[in-house]
RODOSE-224154 format. One record per residue: x, y, z of N, C-alpha, C in turn. Coordinates in steps of 0.001 Angstrom, whole numbers, plus 500000, padded with zeros to 6 digits. Last residue first. Example, Ala and Ser with C-alpha at 12.3 -4.5 7.8 and 13.67 -1.06 7.14 Angstrom:
2
512850497750507080513670498940507140512900500030507870
513190494310507800512300495500507800513200496700507800
***
This chain:
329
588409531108223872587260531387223317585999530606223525
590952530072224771590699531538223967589790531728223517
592104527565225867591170527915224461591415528691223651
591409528090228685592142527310227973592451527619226640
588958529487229011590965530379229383591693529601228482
587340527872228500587279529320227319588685529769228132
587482526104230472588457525736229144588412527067227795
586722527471232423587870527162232512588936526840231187
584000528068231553584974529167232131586504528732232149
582680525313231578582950526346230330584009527489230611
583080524530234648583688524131233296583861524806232003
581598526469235407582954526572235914583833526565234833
578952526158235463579257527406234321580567526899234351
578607523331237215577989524206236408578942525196235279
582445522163238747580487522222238873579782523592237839
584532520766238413584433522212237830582762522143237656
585880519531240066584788519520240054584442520916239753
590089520686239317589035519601239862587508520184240197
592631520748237538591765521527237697590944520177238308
595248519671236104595163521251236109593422521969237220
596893516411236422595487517134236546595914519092236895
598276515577233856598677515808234751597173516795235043
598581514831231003597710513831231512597834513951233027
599332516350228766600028515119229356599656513968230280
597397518163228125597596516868227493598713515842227951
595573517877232110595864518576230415596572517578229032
592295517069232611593638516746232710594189517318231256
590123517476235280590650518003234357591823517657234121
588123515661237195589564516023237507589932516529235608
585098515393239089585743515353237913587104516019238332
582187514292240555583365514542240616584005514957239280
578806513882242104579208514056240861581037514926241543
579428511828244391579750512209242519578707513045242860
582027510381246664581071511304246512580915511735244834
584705509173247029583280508686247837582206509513247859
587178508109245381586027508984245289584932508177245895
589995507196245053589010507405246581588176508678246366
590654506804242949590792507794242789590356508265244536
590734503287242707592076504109242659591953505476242913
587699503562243665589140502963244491590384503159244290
586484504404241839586058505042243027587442504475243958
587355502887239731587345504413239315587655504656240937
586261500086240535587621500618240847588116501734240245
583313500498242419584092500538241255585576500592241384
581573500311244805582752499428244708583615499269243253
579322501420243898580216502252244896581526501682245302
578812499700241034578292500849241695579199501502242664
580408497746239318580231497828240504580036498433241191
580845498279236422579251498284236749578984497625238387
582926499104235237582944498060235485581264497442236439
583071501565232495582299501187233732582584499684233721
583181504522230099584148503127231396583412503099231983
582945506426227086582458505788228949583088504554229042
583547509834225560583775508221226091583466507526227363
580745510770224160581704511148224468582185509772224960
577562512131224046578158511377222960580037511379223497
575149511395225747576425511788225583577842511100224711
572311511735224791573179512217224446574772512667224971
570194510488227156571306512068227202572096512930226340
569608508138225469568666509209226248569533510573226169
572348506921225761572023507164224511570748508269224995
573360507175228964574295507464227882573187507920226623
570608505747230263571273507020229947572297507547229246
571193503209228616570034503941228657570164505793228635
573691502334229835573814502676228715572545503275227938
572638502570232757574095502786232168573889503510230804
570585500623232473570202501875233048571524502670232759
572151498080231624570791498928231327570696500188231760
574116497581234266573982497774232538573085498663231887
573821498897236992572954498668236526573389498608234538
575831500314238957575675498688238748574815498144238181
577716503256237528576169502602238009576626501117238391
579455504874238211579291504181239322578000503570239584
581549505558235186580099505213235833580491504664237176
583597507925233982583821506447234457582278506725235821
583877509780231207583331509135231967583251507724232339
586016511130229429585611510056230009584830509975230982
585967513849226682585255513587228303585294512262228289
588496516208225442587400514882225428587218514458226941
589733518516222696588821517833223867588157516892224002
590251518745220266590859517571220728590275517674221927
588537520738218788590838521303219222591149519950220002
586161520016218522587072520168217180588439520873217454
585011519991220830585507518546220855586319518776219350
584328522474221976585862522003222320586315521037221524
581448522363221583582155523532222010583820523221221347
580337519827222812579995520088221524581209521275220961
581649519853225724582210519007224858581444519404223300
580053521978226957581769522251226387582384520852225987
577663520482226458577910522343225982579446522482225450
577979518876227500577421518394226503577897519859225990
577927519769230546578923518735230024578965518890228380
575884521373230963577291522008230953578128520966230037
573632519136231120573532520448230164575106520940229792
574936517087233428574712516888231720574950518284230357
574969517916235674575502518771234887575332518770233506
572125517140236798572344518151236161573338518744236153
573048514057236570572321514480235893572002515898235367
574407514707239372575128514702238024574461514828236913
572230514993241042573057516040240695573870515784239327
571047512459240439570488513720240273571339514557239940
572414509492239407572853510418240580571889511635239792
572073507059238269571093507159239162571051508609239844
574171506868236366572626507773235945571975507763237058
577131509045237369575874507752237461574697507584237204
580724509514237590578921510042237455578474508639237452
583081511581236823582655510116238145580997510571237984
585192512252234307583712512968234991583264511670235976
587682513790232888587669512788233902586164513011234506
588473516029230413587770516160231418587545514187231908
591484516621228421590671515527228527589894515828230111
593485518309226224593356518272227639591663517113227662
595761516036224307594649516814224455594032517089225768
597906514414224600598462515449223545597206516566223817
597356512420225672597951511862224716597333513157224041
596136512158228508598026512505228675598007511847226892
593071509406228053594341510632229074595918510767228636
593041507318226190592191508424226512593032509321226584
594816505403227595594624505215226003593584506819225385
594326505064230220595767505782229661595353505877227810
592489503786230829592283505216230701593578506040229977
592001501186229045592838501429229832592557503134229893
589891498999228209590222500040227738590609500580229183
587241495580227150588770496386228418589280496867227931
584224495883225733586109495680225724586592496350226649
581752496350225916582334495261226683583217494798226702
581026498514224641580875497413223356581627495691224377
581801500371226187579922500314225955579925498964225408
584722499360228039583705500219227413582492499985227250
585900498395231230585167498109229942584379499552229623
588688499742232795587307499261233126586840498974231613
591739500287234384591170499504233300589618499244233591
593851503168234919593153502201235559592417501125234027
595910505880236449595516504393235143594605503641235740
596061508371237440596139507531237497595476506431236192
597162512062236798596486510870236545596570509740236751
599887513534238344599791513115237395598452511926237349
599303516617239773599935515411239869599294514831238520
597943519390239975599609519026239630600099517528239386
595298518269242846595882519748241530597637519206241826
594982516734244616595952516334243397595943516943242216
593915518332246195595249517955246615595714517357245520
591195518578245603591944519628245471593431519046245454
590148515834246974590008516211245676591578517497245073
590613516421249831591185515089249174591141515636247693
588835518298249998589525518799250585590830517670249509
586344516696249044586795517800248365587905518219248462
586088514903251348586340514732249729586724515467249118
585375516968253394587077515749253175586887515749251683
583269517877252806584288518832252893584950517870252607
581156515513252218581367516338251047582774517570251619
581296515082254702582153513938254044582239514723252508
579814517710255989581429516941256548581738516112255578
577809516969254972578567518284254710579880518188254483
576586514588255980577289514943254866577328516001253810
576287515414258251577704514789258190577688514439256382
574286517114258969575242517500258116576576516728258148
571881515621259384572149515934257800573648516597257699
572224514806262273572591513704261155572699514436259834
573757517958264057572365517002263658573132515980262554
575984518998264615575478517895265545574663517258264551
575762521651263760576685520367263218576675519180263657
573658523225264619573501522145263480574597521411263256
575379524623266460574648523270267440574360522566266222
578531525523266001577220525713266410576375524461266256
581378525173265286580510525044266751579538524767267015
582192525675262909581624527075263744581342526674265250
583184524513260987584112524312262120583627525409263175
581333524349258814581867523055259134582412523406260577
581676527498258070580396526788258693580643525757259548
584399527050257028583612528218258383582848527788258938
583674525716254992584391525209255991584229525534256879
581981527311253283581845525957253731582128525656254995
584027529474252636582851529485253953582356528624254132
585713527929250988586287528475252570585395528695253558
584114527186248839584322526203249964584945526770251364
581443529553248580582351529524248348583102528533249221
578152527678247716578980528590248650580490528498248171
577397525636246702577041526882246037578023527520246354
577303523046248696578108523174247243578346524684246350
575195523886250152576361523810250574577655524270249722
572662523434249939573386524273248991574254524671248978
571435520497251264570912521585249883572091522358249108
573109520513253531573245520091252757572298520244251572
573118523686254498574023523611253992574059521847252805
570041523178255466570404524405254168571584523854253748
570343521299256812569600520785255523570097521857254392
571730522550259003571874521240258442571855521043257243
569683524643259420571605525329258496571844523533258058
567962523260260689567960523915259677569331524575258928
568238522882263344568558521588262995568872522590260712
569121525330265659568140524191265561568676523342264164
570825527635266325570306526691267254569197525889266749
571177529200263922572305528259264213571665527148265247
569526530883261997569206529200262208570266528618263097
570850532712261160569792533265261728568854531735262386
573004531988259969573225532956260570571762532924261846
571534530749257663572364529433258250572382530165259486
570339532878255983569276531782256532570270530673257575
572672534087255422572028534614256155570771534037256586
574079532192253249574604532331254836573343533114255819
571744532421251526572298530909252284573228531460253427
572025534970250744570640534331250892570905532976251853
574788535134249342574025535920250686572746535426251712
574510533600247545576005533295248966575083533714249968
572269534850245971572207533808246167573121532978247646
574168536909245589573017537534245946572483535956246736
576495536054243749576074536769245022575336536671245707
574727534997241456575274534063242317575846534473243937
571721535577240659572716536037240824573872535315241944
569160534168240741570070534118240068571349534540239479
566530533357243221567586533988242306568206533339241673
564732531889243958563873532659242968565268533695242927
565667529935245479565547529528244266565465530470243438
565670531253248053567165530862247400567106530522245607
563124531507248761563319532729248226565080532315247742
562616528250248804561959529396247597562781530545247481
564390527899251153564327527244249531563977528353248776
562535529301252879563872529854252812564278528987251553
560095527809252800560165529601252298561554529850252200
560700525411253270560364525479252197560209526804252318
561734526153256099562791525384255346562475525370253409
558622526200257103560124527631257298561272527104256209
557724524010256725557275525247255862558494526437256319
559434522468258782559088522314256632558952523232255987
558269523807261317560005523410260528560002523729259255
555404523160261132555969524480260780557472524489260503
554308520826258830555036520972259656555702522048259772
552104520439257160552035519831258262553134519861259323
553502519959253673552860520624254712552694520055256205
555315520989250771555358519733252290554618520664253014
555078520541247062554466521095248592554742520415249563
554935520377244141555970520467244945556041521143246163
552816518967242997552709520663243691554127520931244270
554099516180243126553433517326241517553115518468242023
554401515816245342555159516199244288554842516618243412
553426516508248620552760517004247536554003516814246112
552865515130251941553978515537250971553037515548249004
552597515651254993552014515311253853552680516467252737
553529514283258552554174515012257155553128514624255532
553091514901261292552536514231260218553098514901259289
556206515728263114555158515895262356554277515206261826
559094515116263469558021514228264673556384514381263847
560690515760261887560859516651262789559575516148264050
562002515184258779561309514170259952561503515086261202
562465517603256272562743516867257903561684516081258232
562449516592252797561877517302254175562256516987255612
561843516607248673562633516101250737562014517162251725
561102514531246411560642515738246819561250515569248748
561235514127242900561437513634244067560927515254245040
560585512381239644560648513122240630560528513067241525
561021510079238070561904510777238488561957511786239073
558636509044236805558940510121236678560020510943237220
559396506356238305559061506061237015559046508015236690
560137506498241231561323506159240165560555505951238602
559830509220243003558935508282242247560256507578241246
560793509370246303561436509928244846561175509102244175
561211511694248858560117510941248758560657510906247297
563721512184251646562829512048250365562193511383249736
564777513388254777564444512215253689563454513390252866
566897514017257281566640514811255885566241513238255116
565928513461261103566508512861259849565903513727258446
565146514046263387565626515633262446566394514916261490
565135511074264456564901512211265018565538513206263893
564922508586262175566097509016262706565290510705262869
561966506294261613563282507369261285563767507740262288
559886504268261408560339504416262499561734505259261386
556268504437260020557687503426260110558371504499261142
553645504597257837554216504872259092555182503962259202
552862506676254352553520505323255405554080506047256602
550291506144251444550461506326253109551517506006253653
549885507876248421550047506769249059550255507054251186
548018508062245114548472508674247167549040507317247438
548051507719242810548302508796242945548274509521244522
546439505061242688545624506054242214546125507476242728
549035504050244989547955503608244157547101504816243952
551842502887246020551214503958245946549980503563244585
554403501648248828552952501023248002552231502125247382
557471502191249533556047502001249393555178501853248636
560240500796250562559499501116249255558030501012249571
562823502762252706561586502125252821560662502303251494
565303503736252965564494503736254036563472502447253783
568524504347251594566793503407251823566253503178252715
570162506761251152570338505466252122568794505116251923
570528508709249175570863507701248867570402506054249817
569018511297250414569293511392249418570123509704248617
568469511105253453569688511919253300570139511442251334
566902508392252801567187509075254245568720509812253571
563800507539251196565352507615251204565786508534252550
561582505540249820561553506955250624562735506840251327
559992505252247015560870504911247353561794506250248309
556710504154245254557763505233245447558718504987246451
554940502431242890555561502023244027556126503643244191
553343503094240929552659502396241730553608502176243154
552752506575238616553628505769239891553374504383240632
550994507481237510551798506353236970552418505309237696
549918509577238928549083508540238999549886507383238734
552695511173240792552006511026239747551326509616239612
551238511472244195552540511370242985551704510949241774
550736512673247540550727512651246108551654512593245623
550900511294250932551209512466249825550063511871248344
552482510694253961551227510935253106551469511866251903
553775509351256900553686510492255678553219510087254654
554511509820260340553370509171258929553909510164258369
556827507902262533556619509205261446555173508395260681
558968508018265481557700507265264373556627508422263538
562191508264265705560738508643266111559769507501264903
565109507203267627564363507456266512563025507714266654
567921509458267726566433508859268419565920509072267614
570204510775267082570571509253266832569364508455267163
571023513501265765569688512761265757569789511690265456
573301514377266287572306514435267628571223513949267616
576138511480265980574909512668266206573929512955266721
578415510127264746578119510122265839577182511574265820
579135508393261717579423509026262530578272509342263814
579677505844259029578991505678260414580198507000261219
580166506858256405580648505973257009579647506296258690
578437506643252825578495507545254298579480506840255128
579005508021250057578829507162250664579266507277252203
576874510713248941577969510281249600577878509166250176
575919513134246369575399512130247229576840511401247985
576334517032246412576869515876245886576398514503246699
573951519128247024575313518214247570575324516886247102
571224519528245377572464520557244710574061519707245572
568591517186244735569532518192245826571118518357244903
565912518233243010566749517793243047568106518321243826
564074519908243791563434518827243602564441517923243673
563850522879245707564611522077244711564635520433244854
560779524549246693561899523739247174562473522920246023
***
């Protein structure tokens, strides 16, 4: 099962579902010995609950959301590990990357595995609709689609989104649903022209995006955060077609949605990204996220040199694909 989830994280707004009862859960595990606290999340951002972990286990009972998607996610190794709340004892394994104790889990962790163990991106569409196909009456296309939602081509996204079928009910997939709007919102300002905005750089000077954007070079726009997983793995792509590009005038801003200084500019130098950053360090209340109404990252808007967007969340290979058209190479 993928340690790190592939749907973009979302700030949620209060919708209406089938798993609005709550149950009372244990869960039990392993983490690395280092660990003393771990931090057990509901759908990848919302906080559940920090627990206590000592000599590499820890224990907790508390009260979740019926067929609620949580994770278990050490913040000193950064690894994490998710599963339904399905009423189970749940014992959770991160360094084995194992959930046991619940036949749901273990069906949800074989259909992971055999999605993981490709790499053909076909082959892969196939693997996810035909586990969603064969799941419609229970809670599982939920988690699949929010896992790998993003993979799929967005029209069948949508298919999914508007099928009827009974997982659209459950709590994991409303943010399916807020990852479709966004996106849907995203696409719409293919052609238009960039917005301005003002946030501080690394050195704590106010820098206008216009000083960046629309001045002769096509320029990638990236909404990220070190806290965010997924964005974390575009890093690799990012770093690829900015090393790649950056000698014809390419260039990447990144505007943060951390609220954490430290941890900001930690990751910047750690990552290597050597490229330009903005952040006013008001996490989901940035004003990146307010002039652009981005309620979901990892995001980005491609802008050519005038500064008119050509292209949006060019996720994994995309980006390289897009600017080798650009380019010629």
């Amino acid at each position: 099962m993928k340690k790190i989830l592939l749907m973009a994280l979302v700030a949620f707004s209060a919708m209406t579902s089938r798993a609005a009862d709550s149950i009372t859960v244990t869960i039990s595990g392993k983490v690395p010995a280092n660990e003393t606290t771990i931090q057990l999340y509901h759908e990848g951002r919302q906080p559940v609950a920090t627990i206590n972990a000592s000599n590499g286990t820890f224990v907790y009972t508390g009260k979740v959301a019926q067929d609620a998607y949580l994770s278990v996610v050490c913040p000193t190794s950064r690894k994490s590990m998710a599963f339904i709340a399905d009423g189970a004892n749940i014992a959770v394994d991160v360094e084995a990357d194992k959930v046991s104790g619940s036949p749901l889990n273990d069906k949800f962790a074989e259909i992971c595995s055999q999605i993981d163990k490709l790499s053909d991106k076909d082959e892969i569409n196939k693997a996810i609709i035909s586990a969603v196909e064969a799941n419609k009456g229970n809670v599982l296309p939920a988690v699949i689609l929010y896992q790998y939602g993003d993979v799929l081509p967005f029209e069948k996204l949508k298919e999914f989104a508007n099928s009827g079928a009974a997982y659209v009910n459950y709590t994991p997939f409303r943010v399916v649903k807020s990852y479709i709007a966004s996106e849907e919102k995203a696409r719409a300002v293919i052609g238009t022209m960039f917005k301005d905005l003002t946030e501080k750089d690394l050195d704590g000077n106010d820098r206008k995006l216009s000083e960046f954007v629309g001045k002769g070079n096509y320029v990638l726009i990236d909404f990220w955060a070190s806290w965010c997983g997924p964005c974390m793995g575009e890093v690799p792509h990012l770093k690829a077609a900015f090393d790649k590009y950056k000698s014809k005038g390419f260039n990447i801003v990144g505007l943060s949605f951390d609220n954490k200084e430290e941890a900001w500019k930690k990751a910047i130098k750690e990552k290597g990204l050597n490229w330009t950053h903005l952040s006013d360090l008001k996490g989901w209340q940035t004003v990146a996220g307010t002039v652009y109404g981005v309620r979901s990252i990892p995001q980005s808007l491609l802008c050519d040199g005038e500064g008119r967007v050509v292209a949006v969340n060019l996720r994994g290979e995309a980006l390289g694909k897009k600017l080798a058209e650009i380019y010629g190479f």
